[in-house]
C-alpha positions in Angstrom: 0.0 0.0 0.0 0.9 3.5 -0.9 1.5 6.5 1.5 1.3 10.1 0.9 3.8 12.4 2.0 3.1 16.1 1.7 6.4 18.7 2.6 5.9 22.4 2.7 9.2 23.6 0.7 9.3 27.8 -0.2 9.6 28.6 -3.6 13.6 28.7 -3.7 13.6 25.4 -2.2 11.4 24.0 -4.5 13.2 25.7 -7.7 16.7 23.8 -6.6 14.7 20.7 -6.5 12.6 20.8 -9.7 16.1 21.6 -10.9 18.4 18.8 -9.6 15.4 16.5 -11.3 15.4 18.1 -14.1 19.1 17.6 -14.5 18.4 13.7 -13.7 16.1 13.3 -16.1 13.6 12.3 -13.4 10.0 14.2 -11.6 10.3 15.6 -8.4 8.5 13.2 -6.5 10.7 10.2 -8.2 14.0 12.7 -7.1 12.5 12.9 -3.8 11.7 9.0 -3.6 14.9 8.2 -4.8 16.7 10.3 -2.3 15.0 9.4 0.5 15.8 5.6 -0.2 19.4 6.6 -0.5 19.3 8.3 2.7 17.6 5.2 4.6 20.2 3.4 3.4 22.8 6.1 4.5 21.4 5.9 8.1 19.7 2.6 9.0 17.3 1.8 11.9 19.8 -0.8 13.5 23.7 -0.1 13.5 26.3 -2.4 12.5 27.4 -3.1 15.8 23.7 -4.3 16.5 23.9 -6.3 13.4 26.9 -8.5 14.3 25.9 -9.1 17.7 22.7 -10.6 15.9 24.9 -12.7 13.8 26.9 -13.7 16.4 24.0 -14.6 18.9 22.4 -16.9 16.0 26.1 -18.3 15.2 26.5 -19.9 19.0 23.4 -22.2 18.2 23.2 -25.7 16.2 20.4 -25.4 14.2 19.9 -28.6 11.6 21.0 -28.7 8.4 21.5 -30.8 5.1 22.3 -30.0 1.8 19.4 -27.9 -0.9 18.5 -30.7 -2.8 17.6 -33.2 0.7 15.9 -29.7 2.3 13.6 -29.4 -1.1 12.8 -33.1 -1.1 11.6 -32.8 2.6 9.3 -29.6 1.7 8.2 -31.5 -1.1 6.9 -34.2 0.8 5.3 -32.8 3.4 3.3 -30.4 0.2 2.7 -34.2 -0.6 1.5 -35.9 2.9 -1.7 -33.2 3.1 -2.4 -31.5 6.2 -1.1 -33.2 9.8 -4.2 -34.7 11.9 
């Protein structure tokens, strides 16, 4: 689902910005969009530090494993087996 976002720019504002779209080919809103997503990705909502102590935490545990092809085979037959009773 979509979201509206309205900003309140004065008219100087908004000149520099019609005009750095223009330049990129590109409508304000789609400059705006785009720099926005660069900017999320410029400042996440988790640090790094944060992220490797995830890692790390999931890391100390032995979860089960087997190779792709024996994982899809299992999947497949339980698609197979219908509904547990």
């Amino acid at each position: 689902m979509s979201k509206r976002l309205q900003v309140v720019l004065d008219d100087d504002e908004m000149k520099a910005i019609a005009a750095l779209a223009k330049r990129r080919k590109m409508t304000v809103s789609g400059w705006v969009r785009a720099t926005l997503r660069e900017a999320r990705t410029r400042h996440p909502l988790i640090s790094g530090d944060r992220k490797i102590q995830v890692v790390r935490a999931a890391a100390r545990h032995a979860f089960p494993t087997a190779d792709m092809d024996r994982l899809l085979a299992e999947i497949e037959s339980g698609y197979r087996s219908g509904p547990e009773t």
